[in-house]
N, C-alpha and C positions, 0 to 999 in steps of 0.2 A: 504493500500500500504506500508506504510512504521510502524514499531509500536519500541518504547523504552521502555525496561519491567527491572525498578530496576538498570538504568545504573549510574554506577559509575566512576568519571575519576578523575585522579589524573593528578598533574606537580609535579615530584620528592614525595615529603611529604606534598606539597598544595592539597588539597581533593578539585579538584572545580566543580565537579559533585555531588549530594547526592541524590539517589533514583528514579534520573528521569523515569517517564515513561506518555508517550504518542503515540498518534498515528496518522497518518495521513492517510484518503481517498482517492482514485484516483480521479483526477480533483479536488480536494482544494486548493485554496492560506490561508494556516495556519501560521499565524504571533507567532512568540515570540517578547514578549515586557520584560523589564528590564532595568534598570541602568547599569550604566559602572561599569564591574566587576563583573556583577550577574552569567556570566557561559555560555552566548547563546553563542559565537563563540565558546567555549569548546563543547558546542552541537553539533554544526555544523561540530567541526573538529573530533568527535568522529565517529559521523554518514560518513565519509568522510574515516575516517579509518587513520586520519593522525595522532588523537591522540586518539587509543585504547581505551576504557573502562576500569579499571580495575575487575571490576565484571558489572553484568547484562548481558541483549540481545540486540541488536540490529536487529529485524527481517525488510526484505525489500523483496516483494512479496513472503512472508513467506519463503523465504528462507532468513538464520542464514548470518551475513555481520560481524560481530561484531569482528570475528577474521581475518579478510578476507584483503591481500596489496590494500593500494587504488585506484592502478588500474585496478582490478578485480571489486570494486564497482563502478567506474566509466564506465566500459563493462558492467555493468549489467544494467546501465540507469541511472547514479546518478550523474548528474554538479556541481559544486561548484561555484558561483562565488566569491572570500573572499574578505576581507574588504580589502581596500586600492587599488583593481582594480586590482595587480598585472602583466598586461599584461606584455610583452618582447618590451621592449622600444627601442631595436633596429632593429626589424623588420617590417616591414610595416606592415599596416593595414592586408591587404590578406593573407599575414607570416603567422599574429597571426590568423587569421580565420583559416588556414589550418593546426594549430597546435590543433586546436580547433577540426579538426576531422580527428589526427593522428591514432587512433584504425579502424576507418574503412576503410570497403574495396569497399563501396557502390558507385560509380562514380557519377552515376545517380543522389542519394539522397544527395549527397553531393549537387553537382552542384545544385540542387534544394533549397538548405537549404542555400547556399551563397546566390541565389538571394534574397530568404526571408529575411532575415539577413539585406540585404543592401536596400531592400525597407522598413522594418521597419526602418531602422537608415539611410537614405538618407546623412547625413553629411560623412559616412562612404565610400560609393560610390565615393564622392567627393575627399576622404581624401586616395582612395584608395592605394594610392603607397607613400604615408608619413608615416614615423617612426612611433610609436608607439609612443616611448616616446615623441612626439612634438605637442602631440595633449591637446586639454583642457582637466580640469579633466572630465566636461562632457560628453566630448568626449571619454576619457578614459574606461569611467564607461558605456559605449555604447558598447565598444567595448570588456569589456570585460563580458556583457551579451551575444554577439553576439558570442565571443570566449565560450563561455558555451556549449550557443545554437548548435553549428555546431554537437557538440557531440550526435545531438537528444536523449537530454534526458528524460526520461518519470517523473523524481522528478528533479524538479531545486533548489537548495541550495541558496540562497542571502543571504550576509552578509553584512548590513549597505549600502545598494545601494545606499542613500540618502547624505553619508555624505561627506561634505565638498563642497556642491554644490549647486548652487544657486536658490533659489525658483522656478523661473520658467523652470529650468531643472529638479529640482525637479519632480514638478508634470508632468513633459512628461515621466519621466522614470514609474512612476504609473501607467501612462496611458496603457506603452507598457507592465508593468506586467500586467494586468487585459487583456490584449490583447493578449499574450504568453499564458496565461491560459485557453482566449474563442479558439483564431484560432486553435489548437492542442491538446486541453484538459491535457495542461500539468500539472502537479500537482507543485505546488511551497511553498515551506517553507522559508521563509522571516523573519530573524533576523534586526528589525528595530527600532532606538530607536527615531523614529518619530513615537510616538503609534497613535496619530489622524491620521493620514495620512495611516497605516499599517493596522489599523482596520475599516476603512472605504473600505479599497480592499480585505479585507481579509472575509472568511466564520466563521473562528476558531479563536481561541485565546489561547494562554497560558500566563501567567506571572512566570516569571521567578525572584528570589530573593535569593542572597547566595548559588545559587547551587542546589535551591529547586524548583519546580512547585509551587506553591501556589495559585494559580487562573486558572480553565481552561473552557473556557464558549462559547460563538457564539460569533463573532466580538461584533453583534450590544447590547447586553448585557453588555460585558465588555464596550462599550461606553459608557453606561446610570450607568457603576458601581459607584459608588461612590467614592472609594477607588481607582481603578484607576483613575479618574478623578481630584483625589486630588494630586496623586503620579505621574501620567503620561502627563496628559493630560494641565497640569496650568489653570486646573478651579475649 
């Protein structure tokens, strides 16, 4: 579905891509693991088309994305959720759902895919006509999978879903990837730097370090690696 053949990305004269290449299968949850700083949100925002390649491909159902505005990637099937939940903190909940699927034209599908949306995240239902900006970060980070989601996308981008947020909301947003993944076969690539947590949901793996791939294996392999476990895992 999705493949990285040689991608290189620069910020000004920081080189913080080097040679990436990977791929992704329809229906995988493929995690990138790394330290703060290694280049996954540079992946995420290249593939996203926000911050270009400066050489390599970027192929997505083999057709070429790499030079492509991001929201022509984004009409082809392709979510971002980014780090930090960015929702529009002054629109309500429903706002931000319906900005969530401003490209389409589909009434039907839509309306279908809000109620999904709001039985998967039931606090959202609740929260329906509250600000955006007034909800917990939990909360936030709900809604801004659900603002993803409305876009039916066929590859979902997460960047750091997990972070700044409390263990036991934690694992219910994992629950609801691994659930987004089975209900619709959607395919999900998940930059997480809770690697226990991300490879136990995940099929794939890559390790990501300086810019570089340097590990790329099946979840349950890189769990038992060694070297991850040393670098990643604190055991």
């Amino acid at each position: 579905m999705l493949k990285l053949d040689h991608v290189q990305t620069f910020y000004g004269n920081i080189h913080a891509l080097r040679e990436v290449s990977m791929d992704i299968s329809e229906g995988e949850i493929v995690t990138l693991i790394g330290a703060n700083g290694a280049g996954k949100t540079t992946t995420l925002m290249s593939i996203s088309g926000i911050v270009p390649p400066r050489s390599g491909e970027i192929y997505f159902m083999d057709q070429p994305i790499h030079d492509m505005r991001p929201d022509k990637i984004v009409s082809l099937g392709i979510s971002q959720v980014p780090e930090g939940r960015h929702i529009f903190p002054y629109l309500t909940v429903m706002e931000n759902l319906d900005m969530g699927a401003f490209l389409r034209k589909d009434k039907a599908g839509i309306k279908e895919d809000m109620a999904y949306v709001l039985e998967l995240f039931p606090i959202l239902a609740e929260r329906r006509n509250q600000s955006g900006g007034t909800l917990s970060g939990g909360e936030q980070q709900m809604l801004a999978i659900s603002r993803a989601l409305m876009a039916r996308p066929r590859l979902l981008l997460l960047d750091e879903p997990s972070l700044g947020l409390a263990p036991i909301i934690v694992r219910r947003i994992f629950e609801i990837i691994r659930k987004i993944n089975t209900d619709h076969n959607t395919t999900i690539f998940l930059v997480e730097q809770n690697a226990n947590l991300a490879l136990k949901v995940a099929h794939k793996g890559y390790v990501m370090e300086n810019g570089r791939i340097t590990l790329a294996d099946s979840a349950k392999n890189l769990l038992s690696n060694e070297e991850v476990k040393t670098a990643y895992l604190g055991l």
